[in-house]
Every structure is written in C-alpha cells, then in structure tokens.
N, C-alpha and C positions, 0 to 999 in steps of 0.2 A: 811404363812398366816393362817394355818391351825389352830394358835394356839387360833387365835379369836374365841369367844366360841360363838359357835352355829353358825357357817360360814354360813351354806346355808339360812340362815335369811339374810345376809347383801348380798347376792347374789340377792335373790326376791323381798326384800322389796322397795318399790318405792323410798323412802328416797334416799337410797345410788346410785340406778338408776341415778338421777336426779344430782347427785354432781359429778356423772364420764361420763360425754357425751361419745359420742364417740369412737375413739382410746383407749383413756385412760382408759373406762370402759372394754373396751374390755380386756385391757393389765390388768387390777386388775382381774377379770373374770380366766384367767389362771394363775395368780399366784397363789389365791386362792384355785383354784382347785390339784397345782403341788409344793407348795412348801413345803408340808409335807413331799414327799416324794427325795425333792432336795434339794442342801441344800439351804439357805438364806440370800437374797441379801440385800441391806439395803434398808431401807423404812417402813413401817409401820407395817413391821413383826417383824423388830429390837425394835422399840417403843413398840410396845406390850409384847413382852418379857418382858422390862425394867416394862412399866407399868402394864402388866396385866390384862389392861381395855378391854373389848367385844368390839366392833365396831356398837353397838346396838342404841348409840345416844339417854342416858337416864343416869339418875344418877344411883349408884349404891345404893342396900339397906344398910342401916346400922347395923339392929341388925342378924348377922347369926342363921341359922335353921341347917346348916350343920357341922359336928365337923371332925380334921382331929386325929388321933390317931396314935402310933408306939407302937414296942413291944419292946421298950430299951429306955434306958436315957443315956448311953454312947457309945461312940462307940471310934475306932481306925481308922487308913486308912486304904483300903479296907475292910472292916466291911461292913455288908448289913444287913441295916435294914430297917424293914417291915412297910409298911406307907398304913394306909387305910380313905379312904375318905366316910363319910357314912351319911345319914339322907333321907329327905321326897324324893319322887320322880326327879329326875334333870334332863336336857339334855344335856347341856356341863358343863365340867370344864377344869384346868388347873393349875398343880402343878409346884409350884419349888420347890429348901431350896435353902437359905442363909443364908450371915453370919450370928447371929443376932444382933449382934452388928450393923451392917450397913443396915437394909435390903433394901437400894435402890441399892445395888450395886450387881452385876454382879448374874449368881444363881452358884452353887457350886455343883460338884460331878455330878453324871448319875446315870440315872433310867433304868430298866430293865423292863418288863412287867408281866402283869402271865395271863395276858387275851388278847391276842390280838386284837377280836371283839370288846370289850369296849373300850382298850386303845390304843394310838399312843405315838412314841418315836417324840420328836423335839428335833432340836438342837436352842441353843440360843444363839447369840453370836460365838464365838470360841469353846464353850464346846458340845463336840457332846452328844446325848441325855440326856439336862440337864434340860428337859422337859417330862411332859407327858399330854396329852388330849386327849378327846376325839374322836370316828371315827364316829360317827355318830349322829344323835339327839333324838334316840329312849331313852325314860325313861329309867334310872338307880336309885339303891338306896346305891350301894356299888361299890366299886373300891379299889382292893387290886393292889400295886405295892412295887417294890424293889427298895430302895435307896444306892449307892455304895460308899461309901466314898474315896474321892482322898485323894492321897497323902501329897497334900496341903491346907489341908481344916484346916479351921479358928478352934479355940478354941469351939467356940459354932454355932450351925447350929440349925436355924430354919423351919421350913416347912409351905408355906403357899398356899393357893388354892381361885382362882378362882371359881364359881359355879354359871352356870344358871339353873335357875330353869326354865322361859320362856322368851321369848323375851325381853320383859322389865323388870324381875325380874330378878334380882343377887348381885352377891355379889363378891367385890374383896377385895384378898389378906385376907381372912379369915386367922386371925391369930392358927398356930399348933404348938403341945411341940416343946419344946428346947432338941436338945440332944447335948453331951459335951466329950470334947476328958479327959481322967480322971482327967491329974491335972488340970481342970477350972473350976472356982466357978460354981456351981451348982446354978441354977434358973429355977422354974417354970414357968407357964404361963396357964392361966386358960384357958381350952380348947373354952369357951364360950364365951372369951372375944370379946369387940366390933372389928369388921372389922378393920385392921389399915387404910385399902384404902389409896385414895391418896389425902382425902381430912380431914381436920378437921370433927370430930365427931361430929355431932349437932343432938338434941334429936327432934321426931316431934311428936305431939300431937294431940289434936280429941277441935276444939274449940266444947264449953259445949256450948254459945250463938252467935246468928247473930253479924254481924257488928252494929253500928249504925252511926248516922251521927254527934253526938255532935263534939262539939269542929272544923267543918269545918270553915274555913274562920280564926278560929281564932289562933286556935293551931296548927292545921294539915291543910296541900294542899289538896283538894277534889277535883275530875272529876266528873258528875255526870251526868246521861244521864239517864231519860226528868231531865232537871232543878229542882232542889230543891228533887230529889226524895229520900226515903228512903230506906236502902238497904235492910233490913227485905224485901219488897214487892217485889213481884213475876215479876216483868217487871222493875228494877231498877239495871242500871250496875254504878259499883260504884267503884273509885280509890281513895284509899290516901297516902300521904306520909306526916312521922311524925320524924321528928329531934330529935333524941337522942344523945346529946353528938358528939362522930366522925361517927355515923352511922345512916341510917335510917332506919324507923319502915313501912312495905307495906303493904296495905291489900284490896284486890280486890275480888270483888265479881257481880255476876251477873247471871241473869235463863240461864244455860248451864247444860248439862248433859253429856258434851263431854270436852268443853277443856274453859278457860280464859286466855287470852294473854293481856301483854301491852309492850310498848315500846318506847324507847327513840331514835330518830331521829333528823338528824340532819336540815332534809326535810319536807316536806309531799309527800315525796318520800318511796315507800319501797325497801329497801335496804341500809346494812350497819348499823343496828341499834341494838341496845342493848335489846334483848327480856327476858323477863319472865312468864314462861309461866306454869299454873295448869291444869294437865289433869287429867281425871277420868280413872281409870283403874280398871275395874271392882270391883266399889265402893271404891276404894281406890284411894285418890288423892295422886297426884306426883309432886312436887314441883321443876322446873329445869331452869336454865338459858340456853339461844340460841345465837347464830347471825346469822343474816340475810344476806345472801348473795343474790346479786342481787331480782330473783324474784320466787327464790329456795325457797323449804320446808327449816323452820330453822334446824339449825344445835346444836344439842344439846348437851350438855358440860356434858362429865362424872362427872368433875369434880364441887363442888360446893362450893359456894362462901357462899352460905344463911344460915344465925341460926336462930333461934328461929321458925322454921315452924311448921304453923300448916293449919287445914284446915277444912272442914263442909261441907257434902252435904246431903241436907233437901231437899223434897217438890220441888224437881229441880234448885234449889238456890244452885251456886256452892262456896263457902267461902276460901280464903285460905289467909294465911298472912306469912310472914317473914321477916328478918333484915341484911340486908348488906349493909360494911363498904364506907362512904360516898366516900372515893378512895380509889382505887384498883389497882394501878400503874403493881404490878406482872399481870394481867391477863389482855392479850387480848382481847379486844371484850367487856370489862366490861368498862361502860364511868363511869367519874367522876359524880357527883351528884350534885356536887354545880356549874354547869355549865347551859346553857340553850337548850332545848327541845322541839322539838315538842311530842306528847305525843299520842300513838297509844293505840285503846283498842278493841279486837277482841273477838268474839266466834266463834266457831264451833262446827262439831262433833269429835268423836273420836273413834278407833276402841276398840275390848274388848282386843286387844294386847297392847293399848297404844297408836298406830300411827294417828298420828292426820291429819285431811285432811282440806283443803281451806276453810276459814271462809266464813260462810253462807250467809253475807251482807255485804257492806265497813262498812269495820271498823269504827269506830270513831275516830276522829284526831281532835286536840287541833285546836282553831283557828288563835292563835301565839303560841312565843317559851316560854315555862315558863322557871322557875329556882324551882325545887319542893323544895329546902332545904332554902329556900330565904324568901319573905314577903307569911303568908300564905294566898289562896285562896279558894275560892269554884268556878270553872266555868262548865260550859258547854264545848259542841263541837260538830261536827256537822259531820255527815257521808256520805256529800256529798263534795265533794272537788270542790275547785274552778273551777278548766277543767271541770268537767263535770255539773256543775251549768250554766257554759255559753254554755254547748254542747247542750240543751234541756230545757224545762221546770221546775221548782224545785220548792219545796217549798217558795222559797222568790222572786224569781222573774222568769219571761218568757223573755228569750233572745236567741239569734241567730236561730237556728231549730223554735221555735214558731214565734219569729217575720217572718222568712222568708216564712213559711209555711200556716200560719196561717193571718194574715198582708199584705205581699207585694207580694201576688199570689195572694191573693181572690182581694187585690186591681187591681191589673194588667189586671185579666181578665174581672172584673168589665169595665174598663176603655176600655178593647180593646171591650168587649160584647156589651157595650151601650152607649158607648160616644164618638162612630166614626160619626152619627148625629148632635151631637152636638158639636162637636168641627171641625168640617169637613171646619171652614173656619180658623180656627184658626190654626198659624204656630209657630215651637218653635225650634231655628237653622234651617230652611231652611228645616224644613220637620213638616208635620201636628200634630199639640199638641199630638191629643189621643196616636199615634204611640211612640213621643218620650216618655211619661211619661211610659205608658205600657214599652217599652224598657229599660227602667231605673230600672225600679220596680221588672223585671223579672232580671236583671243583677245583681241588688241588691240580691236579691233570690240566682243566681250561687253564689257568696263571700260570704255570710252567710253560705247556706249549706257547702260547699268546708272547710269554719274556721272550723265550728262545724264538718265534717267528722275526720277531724285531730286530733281536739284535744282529743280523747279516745284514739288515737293508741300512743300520745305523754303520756297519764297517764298510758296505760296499759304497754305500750314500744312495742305492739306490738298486734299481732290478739288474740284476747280472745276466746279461747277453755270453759270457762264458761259460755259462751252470748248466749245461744243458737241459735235461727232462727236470732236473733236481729242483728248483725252485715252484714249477708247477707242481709236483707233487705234494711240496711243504706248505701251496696255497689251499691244496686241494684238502689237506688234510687239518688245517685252521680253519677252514669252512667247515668241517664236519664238527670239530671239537667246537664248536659255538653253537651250530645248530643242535648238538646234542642235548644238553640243556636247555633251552631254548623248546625243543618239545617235549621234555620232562616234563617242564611248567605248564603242559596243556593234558597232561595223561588225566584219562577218565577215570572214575571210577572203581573198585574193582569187580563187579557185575556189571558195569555200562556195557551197551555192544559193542561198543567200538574198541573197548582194551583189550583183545586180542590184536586188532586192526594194528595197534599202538607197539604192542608187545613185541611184535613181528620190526616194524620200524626202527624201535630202540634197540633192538636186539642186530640187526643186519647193519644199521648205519654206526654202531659200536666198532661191530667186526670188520668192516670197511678199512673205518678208521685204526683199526690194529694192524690190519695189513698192511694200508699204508707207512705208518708209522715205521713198521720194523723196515721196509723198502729205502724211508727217506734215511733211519739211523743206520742203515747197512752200507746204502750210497756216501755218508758222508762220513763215516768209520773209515771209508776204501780212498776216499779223495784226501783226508787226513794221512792216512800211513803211505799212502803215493809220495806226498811231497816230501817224507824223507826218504835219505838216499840209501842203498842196499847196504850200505857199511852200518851208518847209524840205526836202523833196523835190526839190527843183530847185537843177539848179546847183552838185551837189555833185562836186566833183572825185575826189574817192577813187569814187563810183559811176564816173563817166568809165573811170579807173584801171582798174579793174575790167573794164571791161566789155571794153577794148582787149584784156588780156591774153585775158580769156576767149576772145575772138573767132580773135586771133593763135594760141592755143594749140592753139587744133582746127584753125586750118586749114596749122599745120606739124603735128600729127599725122596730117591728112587726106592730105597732099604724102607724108609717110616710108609710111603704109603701101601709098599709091598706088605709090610707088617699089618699095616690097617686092614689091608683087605682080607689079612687071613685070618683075623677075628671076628670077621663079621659072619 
C-alpha cells in the first residue's frame, strides 16, 4: 500500500476514515503501514500498481510540471540505467517502466536505490522491486534511481511516474523517454508531453464571462433558485443542461467560495446518486465526478468522464461548466441522461487542501423527476423536503408540530381553564363535555408530536450530529408529551390527598412542555427560512398573507376579549 502516494494523507483524512468503519479500517490501517516492507497481497495495492492513481479522491492534473529523464537511449539486459525524477517541490511519487508498446500492462525490470531516506523499493505484481516511491512526505525536488534491465524485457521500455505535489495535486503516469534494445526502431517522446493518465485528455480553461440565463425554457433545462434569477447576481444558484448531439453541455454556478455540487437521484433521498461536483482549491477550480454512498462524504473518481471544462470565480460567484457523453454504459456510478431525476443542488465550504465538508443548508431538490435531455424547462425547487415540511412550520404551510402546539394545546387548556363552569352539566360519552374535548385535544397533541418526532430521524436515517441543541430539545419534549398522559391515567380522586400533589405535576410538566415546544418550533422556523437565500426571502406574497391574517387575528381577539371584560 505504500505505493499510494502520499499514504499518511489517506490514513488522516476524514474522507477515507468514513468509508472503512471499523474492522475494516482498522485492517487497511496495517496494511498501509506494513506492506512496503512485506510483500503484497491483493487488493488495492495490486490495483494501484496497475493504475498508479493516489487514493487522494480527486482527479488527476493534466498538464505536468515534472519531467522524468535517463542517461541512455538503449540499453541491453542487465544494463542499468540512470532514471531521475526532478521539477518544483513534491511529496510523493511513484515510478515504473513498461513496455511501451503496451503500457497497461504489467511494469518490467527492478530498480535499485541511491538514496534510501527519499526512496523505497516495492514490489508489484510477481516482480520483486519493479517499483520505487517514496518514504516519507517531506519536500523533494530530485530523485535519482537505477533501472536494471531483465532478461526478458520488451524491445522498447518506457519510464513513467506518478508525482504529488499535494494532496489534491498530481499527476499520473507522467509520461518518460523511451529506451530501446538496439535492433528496435527508435522513437522519441517529448519529455513534456500531456500525462497519459487513465483518462482521456481534456483541455480546461478560465471562462472570460458569467453564465447567463438566455435560452432557459427554450433551448436548455434551467434550475434556478429564487425563481426567474440571474446567474451574474450574487444570491442566484443556477443549473443547466444543454443537448448536443450524444452529449450534454452543464454549467452551474452559484455564491460559494468553497465547493457546487448537483446530482442525479433516483429519490429525494441522499444516497446512490450520480454527483458533480466544483471545488475551489486555493483559487483554482477542480472539476470531478462522485457517488454517493449512503450518507458518506462523496467518493471521488480519479478517473474522468468530463470535456470541455471550464470554470470562473468572481466576486464570490463560483462558475464552472463541462460536457459528458449522454451514456456512459463503461463506468459505474455514471447514470444515463436521457432517463429521469430527481435533481440535487448543494454548496458548501471547502478546505485549502481541496476536502470538502457537509453542505451548509438542505440542499435544493427538484420537486419531481425531470428528464434534463427531454422537453426543455426552467423550474424552481425547493430546500425543504416534504418530511420536514410536515415535521414543523415552513414556508407554505403550518402542520403537525404547529397545529399540535400551537392549536390543540392552547385549545385544551383553554377548555380545561374555563369551561369546566360552563359545560359542568353538559355530558359527552358518559363523562362531562369539558373533560372529554380537553382529552381529545391533548391526545391529539401525543399523534401529532410522536408523527412529527419521526419523521426527521426517517429523512436524516438517523440522529443528526449537525442539529445542534435542536434534537435534544425535540427529545426532551416527546418525553414530556408521553409522560403527560401517562400520569393522567394515575390522577386520584378528586378529594384524594394526593390530587393536589397531581395537579401541581400536570399543571408544571404541561407548561414545560409548552415552553419547550414554542423553543423547538422557533428553532426550526429560523433553520428553515436560513436555508433560503436573501433574494428568495423577499417578496414573497404568501409570507404578506400570512402576516396580515396573523396581525388581524389578535387584534380582533384582543377587541372581543377587551369587550368581555367590560360586561362583566
């Protein structure tokens, strides 16, 4: 494992943490640590060999900074020649040769050292030290080694190298000369040429202007969150997708200075979906495809699928666009296009390594599934999902947590406070009106809360380490609304000693429970109108609506009880 460049990065970083729980982390943990110096079993050391790629979870650069050089152009078997690796400062690398005629296949010959503090022998494969990397992650700028030529080595042999520069910087399979056994044709190879990697070469470039929104609705599919907004402005996240021929054209942008994600779901579930995601790396955007496993940090594909990227960041406006092909049948993880979607769109921050951390607000999620390559649109979407719209108060309407809280408690105690008088002769089932309705009302209250307790733990899958004090609270206060009932069922008497004892209890752990309540429905009123943006906040006529009635409605109950009191 050692041969992953820049190993003690995939040992700390939280990413690779999060994808090996357990045992299993544990068991990567000591390979990586032991299997440079043992030899190596298969699994992801074998793959590396083969591929070359870091285990950094980031695309590879394209244009190299580091050149690899030799002091011969032919050689013989056993012939040793001198291979040095050199340019700006790096922390790991990772050399082979092969054939060049083939160079996926196997690597050829052993390496010898001349430094051993810089370098390490690996073995790859069957061929014992037919590798060399690094032994630690202290800057280098040079690296001299010995290449030994087997006996069976191919007509022509190439030399190529891995190099990190830093955690998300590098570069694989940096292409090096060709050397040649004498009678085989003779071929250069420009020491500068582009990385062969292992993905197609695509050029990426500096967009010169913002997005704009023409052609939405009618040419191109648009997301656009507040409605109708333009991507030039500073509070406007913006997605589109643009039918070219078999491929399509993406370009998303929105105020981040850290990362833009969107994604293709099959749900309004996270997990399982097809991500794309631009992050900022200390002012350089990085363009890379993900999946999403369960409710893990994405998983980011060395490999890349995208051409034509380019990218922009202004004024805090992060820009970025590319093009890939409408199916993808060879890679995993990559859905079709012309198929339908629910449609994710995230920001967040991002560190100056690259590593990107949990989006600052729910996301935005389409409100069905489109088809982007299909009839074009312009819609919205909305960053409150349906669970947690009916878990609390929200922008469009007040259900379960408000009606219960708000509604069928203030009614209840109403009815139990002041209309045991008045209803005192009146019976409803074989027990007195006031009693059953209060009973009902409060009942109503336990199924309300109890739904709405749940459904955050069914969106989140589970306790959210994000929610800060907010989840305790909402535990704190589901405990109360269970116990409250619960000693209803044991009230004495009404001469027993004890129901005063009682009265005082129901009466205090009531009022608790309302305090709380209005705390958790305040907190998640505030974390709801957060996650829209200052633009989409304004201007919204249903808040107006709202606000009229609310206003109108206290102060004709303020006039009627004002009037009550003055007939009495």
């Amino acid at each position: 494992m050692a041969i992953l460049l820049r190993l003690g990065h995939c040992n700390r970083r939280a990413g690779c943490k999060m994808e090996l729980p357990g045992l299993a982390f544990a068991v990567w943990m000591f390979i990586c640590f032991y299997a440079s110096v043992d030899s190596y079993p298969s699994g992801k050391i074998r793959e590396a060999c083969t591929s070359m790629i870091p285990c950094h979870g980031s695309s590879p650069q394209l244009s190299p900074e580091h050149t690899i050089t030799v002091n011969g152009t032919e050689f013989k078997p056993g012939d040793n020649i001198e291979v040095h690796l050199s340019g700006p400062d790096f922390e790991g690398f990772f050399i082979q040769a092969r054939d060049a005629e083939h160079l996926d296949s196997p690597a050829v010959g052993s390496f010898m050292l001349v430094d051993q503090k810089l370098s390490q022998l690996l073995t790859c494969g069957r061929i014992k030290n037919s590798a060399v990397s690094h032994t630690s992650k202290a800057k280098k700028k040079y690296i001299k080694v010995y290449w030994i030529a087997p006996g069976d080595a191919p007509k022509r042999v190439q030399f190529l190298a891995t190099v990190v520069k830093k955690y998300k910087t590098f570069w694989v399979k940096i292409p090096g000369p060709i050397v040649s056994q004498p009678n085989a044709l003779s071929q250069t190879t420009p020491l500068h040429a582009t990385s062969e990697a292992i993905s197609t070469s695509h050029s990426v470039s500096y967009l010169s202007k913002p997005f704009n929104a023409s052609g939405c609705g009618s040419m191109k599919f648009c997301i656009r969150n507040p409605s109708n907004c333009d991507p030039e402005s500073a509070s406007c996240f913006f997605l589109s997708f643009q039918e070219k021929k078999s491929s399509v054209f993406i370009e998303m942008s929105g105020p981040s200075e850290g990362y833009l994600a969107f994604a293709l779901s099959h749900d309004q579930w996270m997990g399982g979906d097809d991500t794309y995601l631009c992050v900022n790396e200390d002012h350089h955007v990085h363009v890379s495809t993900a999946y999403l496993k369960g409710r893990s940090p994405p998983v980011l594909d060395s490999e890349t699928v995208l051409e034509d990227v380019s990218w922009r960041l202004v004024d805090g406006i992060l820009q970025c666009s590319f093009r890939r092909s409408i199916s993808l049948p060879a890679y995993k993880g990559r859905f079709n296009l012309n198929a339908t979607y629910y449609i994710f769109l995230a920001d967040g921050e991002a560190s100056e390594g690259g590593l990107i951390y949990k989006h600052r607000h729910q996301p935005l999620i389409t409100n069905g599934i489109y088809n982007v390559t299909g009839l074009p649109q312009d819609i919205g979407g909305s960053r409150s999902p349906q669970l947690i719209k009916a878990h609390v108060l929200d922008t469009k309407a007040g259900v379960l947590m408000f009606v219960a809280w708000i509604t069928t408690v203030s009614i209840g105690v109403i009815v139990a406070r002041f209309f045991k008088p008045v209803w005192s002769h009146s019976f409803l089932f074989g027990k007195e009106m006031w009693f059953q309705v209060h009973r009902m009302l409060m009942l109503t209250t336990v199924m309300l809360t109890s739904i709405s307790f749940v459904l955050p733990f069914i969106y989140r899958g589970g306790w959210s380490q994000q929610a800060g004090f907010h989840p305790y609270l909402g535990f704190t206060l589901m405990a109360l609304t269970i116990f409250q009932p619960l000693m209803a069922g044991f009230r004495p008497s009404r001469h027993a000693p004890r129901r005063q004892l009682f009265n005082w209890f129901h009466w205090s752990t009531g009022t608790t429970a309302r305090i709380l309540a209005v705390e958790v429905i305040e907190d998640d009123r505030v974390q709801i109108l957060q996650s829209l943006t200052s633009a989409e906040a304004e201007g919204r006529l249903f808040k107006q609506v709202v606000l009229t009635i609310y206003v109108c409605g206290n102060i004709v109950f303020l006039i009627a009880f004002l009037a009550a009191i003055n007939h009495i």
